[in-house]
C-alpha positions as CSV (number, residue, x, y, z in Angstrom):
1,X,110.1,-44.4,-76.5
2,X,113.3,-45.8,-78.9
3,X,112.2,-46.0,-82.0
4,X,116.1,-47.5,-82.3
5,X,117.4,-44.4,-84.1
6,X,120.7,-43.1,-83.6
7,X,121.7,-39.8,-84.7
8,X,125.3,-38.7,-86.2
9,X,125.4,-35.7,-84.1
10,X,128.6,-35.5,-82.7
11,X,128.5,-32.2,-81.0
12,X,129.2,-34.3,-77.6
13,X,132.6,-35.5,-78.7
14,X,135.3,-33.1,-76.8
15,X,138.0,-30.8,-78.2
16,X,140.7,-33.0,-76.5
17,X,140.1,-35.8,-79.0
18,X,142.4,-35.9,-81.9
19,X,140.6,-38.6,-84.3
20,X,140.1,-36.6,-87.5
21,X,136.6,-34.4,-87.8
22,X,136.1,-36.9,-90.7
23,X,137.0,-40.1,-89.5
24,X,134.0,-39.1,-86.5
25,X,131.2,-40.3,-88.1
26,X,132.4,-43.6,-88.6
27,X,133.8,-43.9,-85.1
28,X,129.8,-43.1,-84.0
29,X,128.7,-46.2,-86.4
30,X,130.9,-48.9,-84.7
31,X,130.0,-47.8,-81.4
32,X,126.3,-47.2,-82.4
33,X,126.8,-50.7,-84.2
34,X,128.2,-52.3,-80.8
35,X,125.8,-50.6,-78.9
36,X,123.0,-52.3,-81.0
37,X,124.7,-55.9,-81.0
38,X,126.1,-55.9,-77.5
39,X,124.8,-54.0,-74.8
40,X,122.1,-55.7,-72.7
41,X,121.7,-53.1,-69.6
42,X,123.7,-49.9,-68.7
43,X,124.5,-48.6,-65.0
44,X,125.5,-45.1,-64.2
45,X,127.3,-45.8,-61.0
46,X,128.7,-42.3,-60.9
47,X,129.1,-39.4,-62.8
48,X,132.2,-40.1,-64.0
49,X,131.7,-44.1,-64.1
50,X,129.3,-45.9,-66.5
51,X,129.2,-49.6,-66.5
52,X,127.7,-51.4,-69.6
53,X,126.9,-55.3,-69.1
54,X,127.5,-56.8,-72.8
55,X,127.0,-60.0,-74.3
56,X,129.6,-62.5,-73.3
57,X,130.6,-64.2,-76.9
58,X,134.1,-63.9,-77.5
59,X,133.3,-61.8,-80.8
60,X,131.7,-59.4,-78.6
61,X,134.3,-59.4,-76.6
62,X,137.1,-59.1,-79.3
63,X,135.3,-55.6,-80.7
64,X,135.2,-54.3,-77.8
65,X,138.7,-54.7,-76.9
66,X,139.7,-53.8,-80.6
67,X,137.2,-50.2,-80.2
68,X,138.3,-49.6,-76.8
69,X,141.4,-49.4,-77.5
70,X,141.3,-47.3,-80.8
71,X,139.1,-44.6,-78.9
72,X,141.7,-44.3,-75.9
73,X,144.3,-43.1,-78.8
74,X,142.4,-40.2,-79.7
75,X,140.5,-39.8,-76.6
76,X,143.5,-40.5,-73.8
77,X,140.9,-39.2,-70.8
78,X,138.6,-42.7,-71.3
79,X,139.4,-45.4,-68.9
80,X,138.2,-48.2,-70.1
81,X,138.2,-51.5,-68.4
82,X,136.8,-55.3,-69.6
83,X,135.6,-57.9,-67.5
84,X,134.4,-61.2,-67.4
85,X,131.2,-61.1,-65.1
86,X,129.6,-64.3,-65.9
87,X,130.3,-67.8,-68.4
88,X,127.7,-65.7,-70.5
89,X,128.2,-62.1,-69.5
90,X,131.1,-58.7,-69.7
91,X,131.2,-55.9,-68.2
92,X,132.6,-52.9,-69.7
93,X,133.2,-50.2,-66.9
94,X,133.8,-46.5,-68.8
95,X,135.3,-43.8,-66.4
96,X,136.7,-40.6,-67.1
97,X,137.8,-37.1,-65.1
98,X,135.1,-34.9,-63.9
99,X,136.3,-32.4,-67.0
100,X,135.0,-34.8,-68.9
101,X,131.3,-36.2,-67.3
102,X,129.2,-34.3,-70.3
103,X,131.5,-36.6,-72.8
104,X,130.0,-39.9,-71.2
105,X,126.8,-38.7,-70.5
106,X,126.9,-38.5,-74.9
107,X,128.2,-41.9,-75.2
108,X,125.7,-43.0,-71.9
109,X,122.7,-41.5,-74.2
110,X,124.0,-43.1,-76.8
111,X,124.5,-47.0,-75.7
112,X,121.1,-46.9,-74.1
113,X,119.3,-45.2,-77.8
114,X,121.2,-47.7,-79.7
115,X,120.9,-50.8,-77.3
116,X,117.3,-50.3,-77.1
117,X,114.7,-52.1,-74.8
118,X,115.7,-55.7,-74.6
């Protein structure tokens, strides 16, 4: 059971990423934060491909452009990709190399704790 607790553990986040140790932490709050606010369901189609169906508001889909894009500067494996999958709905489709499948099973784990049951 979510109890809607996130934790600050970033032991998940790889070696390859060059944000600084202590700018981590906050990184994990705006995702944890969108998580929370925008993520209504999560699909794992692959191991190397989650899909997260957001909220469609154009806030929602301004913050997840604007965090998309700073985690692909420090973390250059993430492909991410935005989509408009209904008047009311995104899609955000998360893929990256297989090197890399325990780094989005930690952000996976993570969407789904901080999203909660809807």
């Amino acid at each position: 059971m979510n109890d809607g607790q996130v934790t600050t553990d970033d032991s998940w986040a790889p070696d390859a990423c060059t944000l600084p140790t202590a700018e981590r932490p906050l990184r994990l709050a705006e995702f944890d934060q969108f998580f929370r606010e925008a993520v209504r369901g999560a699909d794992r189609v692959s191991a190397q491909h989650l899909r997260l169906h957001l909220a469609g508001g154009a806030q929602v889909e301004e913050a997840a452009r604007d965090l998309t894009a700073r985690e692909s500067s420090c973390c250059s494996f993430f492909a991410f990709a935005i989509s408009r999958s209904g008047p009311d709905a995104l899609t955000l489709d998360v893929r990256v190399p297989a090197a890399h499948v325990d780094v989005l099973d930690g952000l996976a784990g993570r969407a789904v704790s901080a999203a909660g049951p809807r």
